[in-house]
Structures are given as C-alpha cells and as structure tokens.
PDB file of N, CA, C and O in Angstrom:
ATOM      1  N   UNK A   1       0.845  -1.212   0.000  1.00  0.00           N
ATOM      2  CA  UNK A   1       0.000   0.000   0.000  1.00  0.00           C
ATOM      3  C   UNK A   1       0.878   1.259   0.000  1.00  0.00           C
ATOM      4  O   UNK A   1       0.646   2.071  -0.895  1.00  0.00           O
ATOM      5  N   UNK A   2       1.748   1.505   0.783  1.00  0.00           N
ATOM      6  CA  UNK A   2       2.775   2.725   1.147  1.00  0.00           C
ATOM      7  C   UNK A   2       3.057   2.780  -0.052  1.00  0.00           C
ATOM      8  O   UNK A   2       2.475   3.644  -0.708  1.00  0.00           O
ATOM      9  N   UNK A   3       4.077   1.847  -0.769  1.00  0.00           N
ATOM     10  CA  UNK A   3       4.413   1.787  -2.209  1.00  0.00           C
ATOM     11  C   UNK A   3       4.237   2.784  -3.306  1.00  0.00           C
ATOM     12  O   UNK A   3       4.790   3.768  -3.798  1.00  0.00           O
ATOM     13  N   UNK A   4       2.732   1.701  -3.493  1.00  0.00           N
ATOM     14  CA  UNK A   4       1.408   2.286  -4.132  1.00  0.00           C
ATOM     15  C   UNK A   4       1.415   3.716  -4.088  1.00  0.00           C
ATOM     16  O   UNK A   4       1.401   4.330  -5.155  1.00  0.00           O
ATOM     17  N   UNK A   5       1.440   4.457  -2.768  1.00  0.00           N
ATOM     18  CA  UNK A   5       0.766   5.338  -2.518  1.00  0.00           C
ATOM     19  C   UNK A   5       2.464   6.889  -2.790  1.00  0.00           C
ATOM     20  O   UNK A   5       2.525   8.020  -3.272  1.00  0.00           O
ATOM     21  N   UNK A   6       3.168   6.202  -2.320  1.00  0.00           N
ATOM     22  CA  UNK A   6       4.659   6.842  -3.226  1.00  0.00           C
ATOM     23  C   UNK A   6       4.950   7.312  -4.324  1.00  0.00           C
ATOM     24  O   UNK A   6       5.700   8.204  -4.721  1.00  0.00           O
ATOM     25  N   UNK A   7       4.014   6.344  -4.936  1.00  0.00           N
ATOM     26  CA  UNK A   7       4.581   5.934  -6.815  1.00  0.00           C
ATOM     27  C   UNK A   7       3.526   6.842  -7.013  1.00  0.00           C
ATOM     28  O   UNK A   7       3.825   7.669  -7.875  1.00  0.00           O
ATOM     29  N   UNK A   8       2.057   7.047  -6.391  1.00  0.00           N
ATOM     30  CA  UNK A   8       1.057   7.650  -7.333  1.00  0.00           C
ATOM     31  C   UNK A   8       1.314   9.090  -7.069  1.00  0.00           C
ATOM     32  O   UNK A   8       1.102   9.890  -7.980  1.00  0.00           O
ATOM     33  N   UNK A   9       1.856   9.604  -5.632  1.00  0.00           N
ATOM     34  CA  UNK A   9       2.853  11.095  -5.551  1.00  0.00           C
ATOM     35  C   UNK A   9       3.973  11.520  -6.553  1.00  0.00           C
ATOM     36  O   UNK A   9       4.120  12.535  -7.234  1.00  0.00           O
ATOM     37  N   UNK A  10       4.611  10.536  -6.423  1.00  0.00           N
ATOM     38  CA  UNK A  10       5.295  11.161  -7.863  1.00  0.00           C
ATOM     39  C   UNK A  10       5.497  11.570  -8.916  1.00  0.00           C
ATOM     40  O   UNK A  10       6.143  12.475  -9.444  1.00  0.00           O
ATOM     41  N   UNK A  11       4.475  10.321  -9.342  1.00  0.00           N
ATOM     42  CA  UNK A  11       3.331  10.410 -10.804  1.00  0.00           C
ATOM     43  C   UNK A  11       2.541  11.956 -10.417  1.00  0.00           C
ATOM     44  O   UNK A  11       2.570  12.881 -11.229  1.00  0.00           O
ATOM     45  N   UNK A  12       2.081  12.036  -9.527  1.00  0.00           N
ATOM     46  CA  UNK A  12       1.347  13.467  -9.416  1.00  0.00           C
ATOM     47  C   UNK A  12       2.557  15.257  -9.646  1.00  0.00           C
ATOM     48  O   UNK A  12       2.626  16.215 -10.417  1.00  0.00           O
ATOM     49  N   UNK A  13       3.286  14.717  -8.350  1.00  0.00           N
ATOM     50  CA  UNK A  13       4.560  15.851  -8.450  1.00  0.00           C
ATOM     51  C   UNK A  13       5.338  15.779 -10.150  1.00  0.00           C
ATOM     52  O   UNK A  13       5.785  16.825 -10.620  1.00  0.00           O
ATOM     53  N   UNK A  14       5.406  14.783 -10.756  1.00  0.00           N
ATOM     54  CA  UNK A  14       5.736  14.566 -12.237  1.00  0.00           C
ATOM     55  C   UNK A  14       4.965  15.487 -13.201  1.00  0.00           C
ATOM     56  O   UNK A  14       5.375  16.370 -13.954  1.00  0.00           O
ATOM     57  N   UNK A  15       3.857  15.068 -12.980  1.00  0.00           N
ATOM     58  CA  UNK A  15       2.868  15.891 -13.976  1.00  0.00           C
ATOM     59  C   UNK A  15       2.630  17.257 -13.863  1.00  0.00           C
ATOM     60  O   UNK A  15       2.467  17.990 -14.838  1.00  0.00           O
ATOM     61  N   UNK A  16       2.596  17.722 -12.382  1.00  0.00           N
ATOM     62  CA  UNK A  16       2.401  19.005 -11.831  1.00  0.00           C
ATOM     63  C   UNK A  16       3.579  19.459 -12.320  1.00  0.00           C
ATOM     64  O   UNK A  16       3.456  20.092 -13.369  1.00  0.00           O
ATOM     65  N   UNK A  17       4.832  19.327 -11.846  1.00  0.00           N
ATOM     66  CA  UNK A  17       5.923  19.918 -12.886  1.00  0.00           C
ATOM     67  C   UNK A  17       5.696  20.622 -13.988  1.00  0.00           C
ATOM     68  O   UNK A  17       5.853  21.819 -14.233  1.00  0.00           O
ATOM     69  N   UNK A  18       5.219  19.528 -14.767  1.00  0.00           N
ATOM     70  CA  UNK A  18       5.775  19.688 -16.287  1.00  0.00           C
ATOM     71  C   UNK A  18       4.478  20.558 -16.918  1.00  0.00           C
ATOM     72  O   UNK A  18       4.459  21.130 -18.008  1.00  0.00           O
ATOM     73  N   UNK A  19       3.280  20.484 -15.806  1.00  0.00           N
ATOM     74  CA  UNK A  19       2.313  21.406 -15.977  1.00  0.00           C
ATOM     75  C   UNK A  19       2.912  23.085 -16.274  1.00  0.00           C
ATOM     76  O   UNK A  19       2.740  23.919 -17.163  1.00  0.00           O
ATOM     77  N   UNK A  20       3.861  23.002 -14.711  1.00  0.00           N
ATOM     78  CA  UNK A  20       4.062  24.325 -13.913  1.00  0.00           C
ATOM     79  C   UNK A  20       5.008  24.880 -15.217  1.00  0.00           C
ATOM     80  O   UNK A  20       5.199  26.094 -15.298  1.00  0.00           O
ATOM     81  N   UNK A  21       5.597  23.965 -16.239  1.00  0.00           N
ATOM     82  CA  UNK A  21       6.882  24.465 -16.360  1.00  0.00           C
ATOM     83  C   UNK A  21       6.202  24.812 -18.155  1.00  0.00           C
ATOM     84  O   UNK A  21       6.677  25.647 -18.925  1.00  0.00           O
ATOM     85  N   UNK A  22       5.171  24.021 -18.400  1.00  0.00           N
ATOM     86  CA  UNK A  22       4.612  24.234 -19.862  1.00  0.00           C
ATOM     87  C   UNK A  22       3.717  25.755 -19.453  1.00  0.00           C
ATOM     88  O   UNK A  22       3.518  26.591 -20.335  1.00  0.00           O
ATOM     89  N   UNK A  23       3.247  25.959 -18.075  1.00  0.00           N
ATOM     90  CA  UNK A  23       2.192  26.915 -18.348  1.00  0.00           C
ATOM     91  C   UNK A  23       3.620  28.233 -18.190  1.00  0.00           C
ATOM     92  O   UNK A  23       3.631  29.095 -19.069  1.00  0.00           O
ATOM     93  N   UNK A  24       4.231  28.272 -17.580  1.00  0.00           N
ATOM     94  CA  UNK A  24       5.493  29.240 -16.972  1.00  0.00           C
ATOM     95  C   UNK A  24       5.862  29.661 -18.596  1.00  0.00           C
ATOM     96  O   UNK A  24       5.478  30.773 -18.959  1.00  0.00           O
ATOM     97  N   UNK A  25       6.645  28.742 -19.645  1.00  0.00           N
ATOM     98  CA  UNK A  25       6.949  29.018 -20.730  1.00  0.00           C
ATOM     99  C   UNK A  25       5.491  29.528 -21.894  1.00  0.00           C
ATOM    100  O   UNK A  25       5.657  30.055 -22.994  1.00  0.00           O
ATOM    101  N   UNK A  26       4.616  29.312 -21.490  1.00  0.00           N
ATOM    102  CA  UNK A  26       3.289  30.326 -22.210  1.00  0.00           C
ATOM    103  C   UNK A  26       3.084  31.299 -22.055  1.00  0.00           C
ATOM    104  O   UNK A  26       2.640  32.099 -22.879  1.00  0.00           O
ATOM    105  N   UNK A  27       3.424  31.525 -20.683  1.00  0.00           N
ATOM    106  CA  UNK A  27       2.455  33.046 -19.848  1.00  0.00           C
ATOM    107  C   UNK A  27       3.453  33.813 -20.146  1.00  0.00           C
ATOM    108  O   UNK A  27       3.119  34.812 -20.782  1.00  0.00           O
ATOM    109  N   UNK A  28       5.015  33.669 -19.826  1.00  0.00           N
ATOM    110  CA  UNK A  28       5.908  34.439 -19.984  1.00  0.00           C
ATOM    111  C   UNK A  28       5.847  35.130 -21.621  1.00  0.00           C
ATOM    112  O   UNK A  28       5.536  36.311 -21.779  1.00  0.00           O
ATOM    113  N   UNK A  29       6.157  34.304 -22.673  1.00  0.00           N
ATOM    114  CA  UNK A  29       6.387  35.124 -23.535  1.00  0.00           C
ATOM    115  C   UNK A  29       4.951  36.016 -23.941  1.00  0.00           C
ATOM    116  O   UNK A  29       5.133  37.052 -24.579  1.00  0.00           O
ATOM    117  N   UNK A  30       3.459  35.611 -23.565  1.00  0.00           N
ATOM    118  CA  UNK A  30       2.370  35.986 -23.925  1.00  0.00           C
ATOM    119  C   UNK A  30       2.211  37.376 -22.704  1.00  0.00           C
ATOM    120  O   UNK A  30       1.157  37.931 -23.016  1.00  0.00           O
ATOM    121  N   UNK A  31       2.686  37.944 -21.769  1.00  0.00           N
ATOM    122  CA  UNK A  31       3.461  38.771 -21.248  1.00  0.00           C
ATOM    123  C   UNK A  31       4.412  39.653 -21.706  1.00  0.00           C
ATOM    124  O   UNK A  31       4.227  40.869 -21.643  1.00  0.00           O
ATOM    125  N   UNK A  32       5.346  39.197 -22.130  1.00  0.00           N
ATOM    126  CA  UNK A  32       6.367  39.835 -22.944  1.00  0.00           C
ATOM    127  C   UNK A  32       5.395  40.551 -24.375  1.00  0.00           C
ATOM    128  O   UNK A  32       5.143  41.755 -24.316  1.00  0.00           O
ATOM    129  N   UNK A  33       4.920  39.764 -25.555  1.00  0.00           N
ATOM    130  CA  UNK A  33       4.194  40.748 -26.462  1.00  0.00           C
ATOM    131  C   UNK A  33       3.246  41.545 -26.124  1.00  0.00           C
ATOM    132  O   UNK A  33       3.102  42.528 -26.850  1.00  0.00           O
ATOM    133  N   UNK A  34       2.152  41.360 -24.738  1.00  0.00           N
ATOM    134  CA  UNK A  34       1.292  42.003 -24.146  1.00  0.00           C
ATOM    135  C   UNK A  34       2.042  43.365 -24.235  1.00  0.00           C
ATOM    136  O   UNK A  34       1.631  44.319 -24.896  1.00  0.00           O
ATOM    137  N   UNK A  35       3.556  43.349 -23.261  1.00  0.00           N
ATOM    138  CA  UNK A  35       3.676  44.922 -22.948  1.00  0.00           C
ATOM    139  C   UNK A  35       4.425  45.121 -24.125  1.00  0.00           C
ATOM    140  O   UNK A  35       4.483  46.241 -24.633  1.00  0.00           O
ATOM    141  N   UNK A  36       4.850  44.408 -24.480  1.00  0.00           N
ATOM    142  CA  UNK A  36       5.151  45.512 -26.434  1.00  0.00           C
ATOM    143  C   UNK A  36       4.765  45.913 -26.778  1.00  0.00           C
ATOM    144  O   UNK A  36       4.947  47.109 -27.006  1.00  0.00           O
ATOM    145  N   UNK A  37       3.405  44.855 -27.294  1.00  0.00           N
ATOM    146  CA  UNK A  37       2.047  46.047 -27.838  1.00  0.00           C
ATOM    147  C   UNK A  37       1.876  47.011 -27.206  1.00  0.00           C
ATOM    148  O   UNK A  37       2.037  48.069 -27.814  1.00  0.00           O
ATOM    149  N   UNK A  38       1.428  47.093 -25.539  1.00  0.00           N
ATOM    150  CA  UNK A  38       1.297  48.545 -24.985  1.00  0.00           C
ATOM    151  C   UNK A  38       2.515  49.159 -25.074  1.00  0.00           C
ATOM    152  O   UNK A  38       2.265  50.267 -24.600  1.00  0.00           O
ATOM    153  N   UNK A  39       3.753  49.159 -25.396  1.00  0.00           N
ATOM    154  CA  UNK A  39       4.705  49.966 -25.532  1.00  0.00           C
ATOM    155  C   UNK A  39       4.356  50.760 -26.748  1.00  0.00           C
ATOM    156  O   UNK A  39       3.956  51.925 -26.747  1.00  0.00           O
ATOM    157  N   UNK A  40       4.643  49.649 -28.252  1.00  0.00           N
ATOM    158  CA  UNK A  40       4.121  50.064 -29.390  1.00  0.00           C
ATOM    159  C   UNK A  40       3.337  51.398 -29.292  1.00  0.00           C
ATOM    160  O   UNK A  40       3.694  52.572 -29.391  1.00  0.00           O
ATOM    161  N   UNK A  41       1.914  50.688 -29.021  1.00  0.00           N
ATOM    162  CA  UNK A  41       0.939  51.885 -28.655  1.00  0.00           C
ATOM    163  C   UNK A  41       1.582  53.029 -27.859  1.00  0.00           C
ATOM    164  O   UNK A  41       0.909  54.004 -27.526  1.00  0.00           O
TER     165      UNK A  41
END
C-alpha cells in the first residue's frame, strides 16, 4: 500500500511539474508581447 501510494505522488509531483513548467513558458512570452504592444501603442 505505502508503495502504491509513493509511486502515485510522484506520478502526481511529475505531472504538476511539467504542468508548472509548460504553463510558466506560455504566460511568460504571452506577457512579454502584451507589454510591447502597450509599448508600441
């Protein structure tokens, strides 16, 4: 059971990662052209 219950945390902390790290590399550059444009302007 402990095992089990190890392996399915990791699997969780795994995914959450790669969540944190796909949404981090979106927001940033969609940020970055946001204030260009308002610079632009």
């Amino acid at each position: 059971m402990k095992q089990g219950v190890i392996v399915t945390l990791v699997v969780l902390g795994q995914i959450l990662s790669t969540i944190g790290v796909v949404l981090w590399f979106a927001i940033l550059p969609t940020m970055g052209l946001l204030s260009w444009f308002s610079l632009l302007k």
